[in-house]
C-alpha positions as a Markdown table, in Angstrom:
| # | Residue | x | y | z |
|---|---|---|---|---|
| 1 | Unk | -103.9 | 61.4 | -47.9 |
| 2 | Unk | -105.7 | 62.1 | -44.7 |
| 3 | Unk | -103.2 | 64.6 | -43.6 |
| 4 | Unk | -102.8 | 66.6 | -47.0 |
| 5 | Unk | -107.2 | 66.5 | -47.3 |
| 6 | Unk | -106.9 | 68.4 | -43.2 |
| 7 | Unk | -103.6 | 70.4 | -44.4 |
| 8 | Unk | -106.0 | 71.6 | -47.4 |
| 9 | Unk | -108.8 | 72.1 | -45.2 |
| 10 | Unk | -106.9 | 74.1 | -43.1 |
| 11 | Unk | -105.5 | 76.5 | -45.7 |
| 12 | Unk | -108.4 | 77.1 | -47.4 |
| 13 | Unk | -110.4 | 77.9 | -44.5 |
| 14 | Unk | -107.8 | 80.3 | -43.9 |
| 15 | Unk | -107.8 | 81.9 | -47.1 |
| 16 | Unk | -111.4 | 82.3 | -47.3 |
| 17 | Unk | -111.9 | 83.3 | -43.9 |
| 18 | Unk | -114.8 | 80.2 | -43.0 |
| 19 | Unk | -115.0 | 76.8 | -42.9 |
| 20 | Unk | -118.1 | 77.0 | -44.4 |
| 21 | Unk | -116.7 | 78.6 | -47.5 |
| 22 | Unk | -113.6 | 76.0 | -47.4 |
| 23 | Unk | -116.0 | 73.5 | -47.4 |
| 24 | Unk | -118.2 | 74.7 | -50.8 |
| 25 | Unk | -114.8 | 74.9 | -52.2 |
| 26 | Unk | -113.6 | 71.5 | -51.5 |
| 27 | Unk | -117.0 | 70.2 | -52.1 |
| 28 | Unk | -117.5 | 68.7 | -48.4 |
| 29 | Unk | -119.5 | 69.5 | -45.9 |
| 30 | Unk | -118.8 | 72.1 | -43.1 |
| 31 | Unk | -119.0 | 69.9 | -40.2 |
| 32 | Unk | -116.1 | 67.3 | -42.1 |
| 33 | Unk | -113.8 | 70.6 | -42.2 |
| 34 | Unk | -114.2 | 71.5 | -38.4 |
| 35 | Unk | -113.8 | 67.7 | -37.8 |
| 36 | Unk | -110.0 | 67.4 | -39.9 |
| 37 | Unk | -108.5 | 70.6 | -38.5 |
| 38 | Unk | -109.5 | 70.3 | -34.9 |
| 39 | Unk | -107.7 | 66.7 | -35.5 |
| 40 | Unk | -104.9 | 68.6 | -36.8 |
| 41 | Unk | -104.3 | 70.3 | -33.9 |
| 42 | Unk | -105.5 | 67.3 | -31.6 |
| 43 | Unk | -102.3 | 65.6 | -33.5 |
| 44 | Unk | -99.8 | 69.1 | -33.0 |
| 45 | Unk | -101.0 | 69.2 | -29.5 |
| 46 | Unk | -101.7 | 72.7 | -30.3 |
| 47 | Unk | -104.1 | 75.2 | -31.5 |
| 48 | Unk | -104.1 | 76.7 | -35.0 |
| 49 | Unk | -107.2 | 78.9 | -34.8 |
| 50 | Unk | -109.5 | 81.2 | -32.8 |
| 51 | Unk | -112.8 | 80.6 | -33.7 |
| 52 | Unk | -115.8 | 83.1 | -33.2 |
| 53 | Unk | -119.2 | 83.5 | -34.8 |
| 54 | Unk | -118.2 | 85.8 | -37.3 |
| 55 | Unk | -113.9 | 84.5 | -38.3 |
| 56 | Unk | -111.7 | 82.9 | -38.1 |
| 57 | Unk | -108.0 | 83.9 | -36.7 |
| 58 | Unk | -104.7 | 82.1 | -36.8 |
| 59 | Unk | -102.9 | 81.6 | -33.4 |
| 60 | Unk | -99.2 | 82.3 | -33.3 |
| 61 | Unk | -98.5 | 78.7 | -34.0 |
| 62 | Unk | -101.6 | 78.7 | -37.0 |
| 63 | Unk | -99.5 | 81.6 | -38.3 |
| 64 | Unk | -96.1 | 79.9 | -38.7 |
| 65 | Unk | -98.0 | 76.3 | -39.3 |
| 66 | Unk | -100.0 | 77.8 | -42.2 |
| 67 | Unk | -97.0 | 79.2 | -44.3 |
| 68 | Unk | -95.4 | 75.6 | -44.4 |
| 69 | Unk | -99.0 | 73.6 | -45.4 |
| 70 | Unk | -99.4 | 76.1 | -47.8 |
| 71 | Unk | -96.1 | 75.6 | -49.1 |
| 72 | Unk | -96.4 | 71.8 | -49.4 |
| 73 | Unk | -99.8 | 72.4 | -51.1 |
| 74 | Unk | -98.5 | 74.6 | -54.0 |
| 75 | Unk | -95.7 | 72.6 | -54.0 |
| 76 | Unk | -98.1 | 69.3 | -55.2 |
| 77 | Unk | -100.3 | 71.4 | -57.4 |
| 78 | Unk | -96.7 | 73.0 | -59.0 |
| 79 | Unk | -95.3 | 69.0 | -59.1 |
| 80 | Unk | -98.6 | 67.9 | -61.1 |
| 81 | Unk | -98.1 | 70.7 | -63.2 |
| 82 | Unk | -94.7 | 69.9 | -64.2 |
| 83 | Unk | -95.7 | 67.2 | -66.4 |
| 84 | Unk | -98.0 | 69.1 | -68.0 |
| 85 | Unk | -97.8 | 72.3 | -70.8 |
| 86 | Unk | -96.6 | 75.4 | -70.1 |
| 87 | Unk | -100.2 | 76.7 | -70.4 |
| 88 | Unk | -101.9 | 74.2 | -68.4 |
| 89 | Unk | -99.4 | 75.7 | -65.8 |
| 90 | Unk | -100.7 | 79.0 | -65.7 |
| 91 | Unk | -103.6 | 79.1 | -64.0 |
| 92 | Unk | -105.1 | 79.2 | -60.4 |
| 93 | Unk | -104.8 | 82.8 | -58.3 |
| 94 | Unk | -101.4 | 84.6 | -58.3 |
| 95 | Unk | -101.8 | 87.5 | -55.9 |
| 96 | Unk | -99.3 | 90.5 | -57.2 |
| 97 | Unk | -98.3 | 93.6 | -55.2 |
| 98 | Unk | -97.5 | 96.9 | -56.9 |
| 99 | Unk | -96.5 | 100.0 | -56.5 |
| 100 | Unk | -99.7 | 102.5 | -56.9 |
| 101 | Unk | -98.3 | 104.9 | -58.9 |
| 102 | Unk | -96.6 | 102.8 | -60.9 |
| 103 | Unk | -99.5 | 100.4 | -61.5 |
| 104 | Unk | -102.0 | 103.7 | -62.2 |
| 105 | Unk | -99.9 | 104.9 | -64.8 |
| 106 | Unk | -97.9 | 102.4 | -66.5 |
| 107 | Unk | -98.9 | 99.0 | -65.3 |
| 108 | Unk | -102.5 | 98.6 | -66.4 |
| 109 | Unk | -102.0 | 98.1 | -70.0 |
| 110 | Unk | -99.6 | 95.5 | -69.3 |
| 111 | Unk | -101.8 | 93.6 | -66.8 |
| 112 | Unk | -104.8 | 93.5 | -68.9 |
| 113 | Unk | -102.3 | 92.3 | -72.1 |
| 114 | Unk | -101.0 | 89.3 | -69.4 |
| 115 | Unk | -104.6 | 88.4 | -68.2 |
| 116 | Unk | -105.7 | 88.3 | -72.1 |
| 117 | Unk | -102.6 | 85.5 | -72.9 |
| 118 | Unk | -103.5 | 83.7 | -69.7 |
| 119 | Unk | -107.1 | 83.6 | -69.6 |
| 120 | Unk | -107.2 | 80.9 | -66.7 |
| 121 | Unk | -105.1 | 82.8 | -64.3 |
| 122 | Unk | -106.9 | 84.7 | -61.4 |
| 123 | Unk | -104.8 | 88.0 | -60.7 |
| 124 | Unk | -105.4 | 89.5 | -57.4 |
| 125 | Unk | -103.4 | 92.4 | -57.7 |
| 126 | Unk | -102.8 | 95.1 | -54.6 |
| 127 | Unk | -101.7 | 98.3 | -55.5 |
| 128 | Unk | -99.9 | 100.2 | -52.4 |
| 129 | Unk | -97.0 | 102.7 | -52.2 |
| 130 | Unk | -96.4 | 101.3 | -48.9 |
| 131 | Unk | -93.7 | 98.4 | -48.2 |
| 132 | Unk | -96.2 | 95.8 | -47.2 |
| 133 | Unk | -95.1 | 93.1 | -45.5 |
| 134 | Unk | -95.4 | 90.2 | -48.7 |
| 135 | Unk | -95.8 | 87.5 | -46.0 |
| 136 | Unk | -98.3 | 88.8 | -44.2 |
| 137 | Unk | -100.3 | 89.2 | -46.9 |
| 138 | Unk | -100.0 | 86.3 | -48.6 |
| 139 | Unk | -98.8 | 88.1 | -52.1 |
| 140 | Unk | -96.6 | 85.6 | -54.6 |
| 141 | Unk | -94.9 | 88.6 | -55.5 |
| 142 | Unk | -94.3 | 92.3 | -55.0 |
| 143 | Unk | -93.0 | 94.9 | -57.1 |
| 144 | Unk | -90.7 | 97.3 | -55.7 |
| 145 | Unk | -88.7 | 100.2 | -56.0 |
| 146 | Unk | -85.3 | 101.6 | -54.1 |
| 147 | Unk | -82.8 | 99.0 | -52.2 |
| 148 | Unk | -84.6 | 95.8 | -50.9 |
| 149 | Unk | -83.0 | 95.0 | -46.9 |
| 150 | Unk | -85.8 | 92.4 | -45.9 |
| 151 | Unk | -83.7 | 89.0 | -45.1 |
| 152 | Unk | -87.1 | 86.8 | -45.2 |
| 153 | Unk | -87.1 | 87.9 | -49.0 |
| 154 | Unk | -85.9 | 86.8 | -52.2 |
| 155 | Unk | -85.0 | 89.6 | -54.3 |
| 156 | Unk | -84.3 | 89.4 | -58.4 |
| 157 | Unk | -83.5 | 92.6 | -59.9 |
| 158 | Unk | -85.1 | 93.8 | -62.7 |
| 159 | Unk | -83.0 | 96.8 | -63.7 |
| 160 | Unk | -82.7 | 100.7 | -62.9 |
| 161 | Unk | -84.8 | 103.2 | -63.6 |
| 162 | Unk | -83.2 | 106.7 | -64.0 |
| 163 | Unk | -85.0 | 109.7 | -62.5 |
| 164 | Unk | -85.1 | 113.2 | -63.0 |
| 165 | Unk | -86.4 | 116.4 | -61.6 |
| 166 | Unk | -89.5 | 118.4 | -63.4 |
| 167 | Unk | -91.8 | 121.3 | -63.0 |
| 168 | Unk | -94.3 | 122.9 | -65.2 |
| 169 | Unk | -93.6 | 125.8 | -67.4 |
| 170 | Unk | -95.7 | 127.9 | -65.6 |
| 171 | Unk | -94.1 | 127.5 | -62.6 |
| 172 | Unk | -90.5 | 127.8 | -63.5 |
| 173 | Unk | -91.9 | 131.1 | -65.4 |
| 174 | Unk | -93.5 | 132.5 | -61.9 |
| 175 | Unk | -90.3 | 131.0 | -59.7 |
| 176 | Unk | -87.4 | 131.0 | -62.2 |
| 177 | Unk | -85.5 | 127.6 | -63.7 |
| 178 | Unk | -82.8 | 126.8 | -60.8 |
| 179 | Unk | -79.3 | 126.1 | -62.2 |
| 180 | Unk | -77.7 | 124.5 | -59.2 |
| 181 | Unk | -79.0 | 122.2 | -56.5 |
| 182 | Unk | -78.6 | 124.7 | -54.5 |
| 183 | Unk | -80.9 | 127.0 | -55.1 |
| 184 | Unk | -83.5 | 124.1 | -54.4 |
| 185 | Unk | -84.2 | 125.4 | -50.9 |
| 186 | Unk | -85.9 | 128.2 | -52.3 |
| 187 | Unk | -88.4 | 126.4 | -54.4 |
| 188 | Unk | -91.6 | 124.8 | -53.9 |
| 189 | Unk | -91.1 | 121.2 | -53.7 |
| 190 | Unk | -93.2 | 118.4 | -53.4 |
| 191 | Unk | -92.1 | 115.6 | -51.7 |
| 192 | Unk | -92.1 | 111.9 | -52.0 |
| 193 | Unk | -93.5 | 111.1 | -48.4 |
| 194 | Unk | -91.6 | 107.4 | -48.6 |
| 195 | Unk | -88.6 | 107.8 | -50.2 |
| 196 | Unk | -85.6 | 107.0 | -48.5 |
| 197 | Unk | -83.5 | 110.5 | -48.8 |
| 198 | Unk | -86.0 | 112.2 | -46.7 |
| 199 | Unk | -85.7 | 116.3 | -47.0 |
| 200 | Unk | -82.8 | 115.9 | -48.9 |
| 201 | Unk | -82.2 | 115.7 | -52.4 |
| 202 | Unk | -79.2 | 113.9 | -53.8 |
| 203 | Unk | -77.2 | 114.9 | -57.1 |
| 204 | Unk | -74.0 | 114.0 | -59.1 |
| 205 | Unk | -73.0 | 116.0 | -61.8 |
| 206 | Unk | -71.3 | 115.4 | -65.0 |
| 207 | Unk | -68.2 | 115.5 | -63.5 |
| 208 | Unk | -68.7 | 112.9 | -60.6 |
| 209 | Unk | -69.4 | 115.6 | -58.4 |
| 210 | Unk | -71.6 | 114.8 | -55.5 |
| 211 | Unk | -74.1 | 116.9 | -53.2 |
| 212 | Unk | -77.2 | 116.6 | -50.9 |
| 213 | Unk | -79.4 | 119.4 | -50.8 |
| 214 | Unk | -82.1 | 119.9 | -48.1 |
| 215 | Unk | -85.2 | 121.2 | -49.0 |
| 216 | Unk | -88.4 | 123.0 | -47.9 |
| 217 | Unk | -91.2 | 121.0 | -48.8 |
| 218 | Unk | -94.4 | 122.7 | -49.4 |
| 219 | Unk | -96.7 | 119.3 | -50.2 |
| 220 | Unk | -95.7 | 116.0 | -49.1 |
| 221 | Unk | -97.8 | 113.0 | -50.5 |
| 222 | Unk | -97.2 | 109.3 | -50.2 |
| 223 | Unk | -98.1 | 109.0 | -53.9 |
| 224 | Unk | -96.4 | 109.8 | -56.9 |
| 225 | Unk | -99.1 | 109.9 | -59.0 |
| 226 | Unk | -100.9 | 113.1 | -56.8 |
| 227 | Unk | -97.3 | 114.5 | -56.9 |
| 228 | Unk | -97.1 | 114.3 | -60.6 |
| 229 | Unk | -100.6 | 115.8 | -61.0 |
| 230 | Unk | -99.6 | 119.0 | -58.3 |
| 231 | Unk | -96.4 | 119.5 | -60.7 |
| 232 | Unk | -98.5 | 119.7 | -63.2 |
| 233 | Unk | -100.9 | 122.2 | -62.1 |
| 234 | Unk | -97.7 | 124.6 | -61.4 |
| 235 | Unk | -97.8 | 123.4 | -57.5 |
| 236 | Unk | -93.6 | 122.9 | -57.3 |
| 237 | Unk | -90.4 | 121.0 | -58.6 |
| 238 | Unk | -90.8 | 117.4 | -58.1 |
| 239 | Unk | -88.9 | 113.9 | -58.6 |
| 240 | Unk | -90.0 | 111.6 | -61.2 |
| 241 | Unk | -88.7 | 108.3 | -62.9 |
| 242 | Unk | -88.0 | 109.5 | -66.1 |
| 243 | Unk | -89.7 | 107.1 | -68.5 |
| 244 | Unk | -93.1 | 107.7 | -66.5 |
| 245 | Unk | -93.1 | 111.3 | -67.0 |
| 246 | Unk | -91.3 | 111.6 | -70.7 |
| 247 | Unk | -94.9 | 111.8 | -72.3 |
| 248 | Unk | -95.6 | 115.2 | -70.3 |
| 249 | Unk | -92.2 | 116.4 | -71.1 |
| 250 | Unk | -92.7 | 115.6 | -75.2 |
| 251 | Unk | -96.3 | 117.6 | -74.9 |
| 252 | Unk | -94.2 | 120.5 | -72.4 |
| 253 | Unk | -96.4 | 120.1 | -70.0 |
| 254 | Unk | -93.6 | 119.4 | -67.7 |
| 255 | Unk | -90.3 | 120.4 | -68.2 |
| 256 | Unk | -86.7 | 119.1 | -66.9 |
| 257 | Unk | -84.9 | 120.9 | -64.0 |
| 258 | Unk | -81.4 | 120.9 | -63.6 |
| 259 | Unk | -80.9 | 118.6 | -66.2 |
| 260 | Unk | -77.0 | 118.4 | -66.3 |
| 261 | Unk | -77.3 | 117.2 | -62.8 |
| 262 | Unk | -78.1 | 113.5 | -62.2 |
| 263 | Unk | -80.4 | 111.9 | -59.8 |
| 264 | Unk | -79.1 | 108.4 | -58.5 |
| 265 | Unk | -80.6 | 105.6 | -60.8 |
| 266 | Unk | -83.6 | 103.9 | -58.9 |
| 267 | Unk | -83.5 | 100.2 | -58.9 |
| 268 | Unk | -86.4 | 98.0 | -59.8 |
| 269 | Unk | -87.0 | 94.6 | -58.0 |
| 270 | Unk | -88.8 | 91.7 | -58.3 |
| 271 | Unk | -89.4 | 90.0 | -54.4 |
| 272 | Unk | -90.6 | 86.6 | -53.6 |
| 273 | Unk | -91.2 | 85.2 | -50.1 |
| 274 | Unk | -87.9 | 83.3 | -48.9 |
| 275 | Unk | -90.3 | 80.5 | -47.1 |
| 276 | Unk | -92.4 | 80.1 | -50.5 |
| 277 | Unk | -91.7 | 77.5 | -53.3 |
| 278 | Unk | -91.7 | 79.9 | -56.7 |
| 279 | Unk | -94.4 | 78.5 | -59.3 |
| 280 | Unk | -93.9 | 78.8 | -62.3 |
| 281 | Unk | -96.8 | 81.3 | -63.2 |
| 282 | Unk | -95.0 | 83.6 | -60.5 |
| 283 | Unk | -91.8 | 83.1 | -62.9 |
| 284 | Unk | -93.6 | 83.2 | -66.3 |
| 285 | Unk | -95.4 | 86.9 | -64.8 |
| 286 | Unk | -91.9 | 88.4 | -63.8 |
| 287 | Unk | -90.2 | 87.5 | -67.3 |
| 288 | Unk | -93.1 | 89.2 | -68.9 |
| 289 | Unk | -92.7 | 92.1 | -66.9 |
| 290 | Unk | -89.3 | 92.8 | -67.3 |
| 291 | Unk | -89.5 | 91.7 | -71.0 |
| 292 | Unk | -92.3 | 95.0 | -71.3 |
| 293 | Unk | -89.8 | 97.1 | -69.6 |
| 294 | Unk | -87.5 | 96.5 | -71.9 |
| 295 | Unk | -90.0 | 97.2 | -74.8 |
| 296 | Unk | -90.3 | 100.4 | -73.3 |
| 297 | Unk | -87.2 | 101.3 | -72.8 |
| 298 | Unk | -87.7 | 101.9 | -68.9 |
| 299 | Unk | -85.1 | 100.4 | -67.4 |
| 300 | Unk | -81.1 | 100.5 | -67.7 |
| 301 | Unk | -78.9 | 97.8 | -67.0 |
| 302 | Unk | -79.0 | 94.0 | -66.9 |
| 303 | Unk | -81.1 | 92.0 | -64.5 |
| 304 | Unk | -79.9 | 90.1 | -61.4 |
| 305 | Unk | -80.6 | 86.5 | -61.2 |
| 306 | Unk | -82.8 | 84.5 | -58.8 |
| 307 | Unk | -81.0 | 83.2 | -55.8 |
| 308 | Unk | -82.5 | 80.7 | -53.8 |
């Protein structure tokens, strides 16, 4: 017990950045926390921290030490709840990346409807359209779009979106309505600054037929959700996943280009830390994600399992 009171010591002073704070949250006293992790490393043989008068900052050896105590600690909170109800289970933090965009737009209706059934759950969510590194920050689980390559990751896939191509009226009125990719290079377009294609757009037509086209960008943003708002003030042509933009395309605020063309499907994943135990809340909050997708209709195709 004296080891798993300094391993919790140690992780919460970690996670709250003092060991003053760890302390007020364990309900000790400051001086007791110093005392168990400096005996933690006095047992490693090693230190775990930097300490100055203002943080706190994991060594090397803190960094890979801290993954596996907190991993043995959520492990013991997750065994404790086992025994208990499903709702008794769901509650504590759960940190959540997502995609920006897709958060803005679609995700916020959904979050505040999970936080409502769960009441006792703390979500910290992140929103980024950046592929932050899960581990470093400490996230239970990230959303992402496009292929996953990350080994240190566990990856469940959710299903594929489909994507399309759209401009406002007004712009294909000023620059004409393109029928074939090619004439893309002589458009406006406004570019996804992270997707994986680059300045090249990729197309298969009815018939199997398959092209790249490069393009000139004219606006290149890191966020679809300032892309989506430039296509519709009449800025370009621009990619979008199809069941986030089909509101503006019922209201013809934004209209479908090249339409007989297709634009590869766009899959959805689910990612999970490889070095993490999966609680169930994590589980529980992926289900009812992908089960909301599916309301919506937003996704093709089945989902992938969970491989450990």
């Amino acid at each position: 017990m004296d080891k798993l009171s300094a391993l919790s010591g140690f992780v919460q002073s970690v996670n709250l950045g003092s060991f003053s704070a760890a302390a007020k949250h364990l309900g000790v006293s400051q001086p007791a926390i110093s005392q168990k992790i400096r005996g933690l490393e006095d047992q490693l043989g090693t230190r775990l921290l930097n300490r100055t008068t203002r943080q706190l900052r994991l060594t090397e050896a803190g960094e890979r030490y801290y993954v596996y105590a907190r991993d043995i600690l959520d492990r013991l909170v997750e065994a404790d709840r086992a025994v208990q109800s499903d709702e008794t289970q769901m509650s504590g933090p759960l940190s959540i990346g997502l995609p920006l965009g897709f958060a803005e737009s679609v995700l916020a209706d959904f979050l505040i409807r999970f936080k409502k059934e769960h009441p006792c759950l703390l979500l910290d969510v992140s929103l980024s359209d950046q592929f932050v590194d899960i581990i470093q920050e400490r996230l239970d689980v990230a959303i992402r779009m496009g292929e996953i390559k990350d080994e240190r990751l566990i990856v469940r896939r959710l299903g594929v979106a489909r994507r399309c191509l759209v401009a406002s009226p007004d712009y294909l009125e000023r620059n004409g309505q393109p029928v074939h990719p090619a004439e893309l290079k002589d458009h406006d377009y406004l570019l996804y600054k992270n997707i994986s294609t680059g300045d090249h757009v990729p197309f298969i037509s009815t018939l199997g037929e398959k092209l790249s086209i490069k393009i000139n960008p004219t606006m290149i943003v890191n966020n679809s959700s300032t892309l989506r708002q430039a296509a519709l003030a009449g800025l370009g042509i621009t990619i979008a996943n199809r069941w986030m933009i089909e509101p503006y395309l019922k209201t013809g605020e934004l209209k479908l280009v090249l339409p007989e063309w297709q634009y590869p499907p766009h899959p959805i994943h689910a990612v999970y830390p490889s070095n993490r135990f999966i609680p169930f809340k994590v589980r529980r909050f992926v289900d009812r994600l992908q089960d909301y997708f599916k309301d919506m209709g937003a996704l093709d195709g089945s989902a992938g399992h969970l491989y450990d």
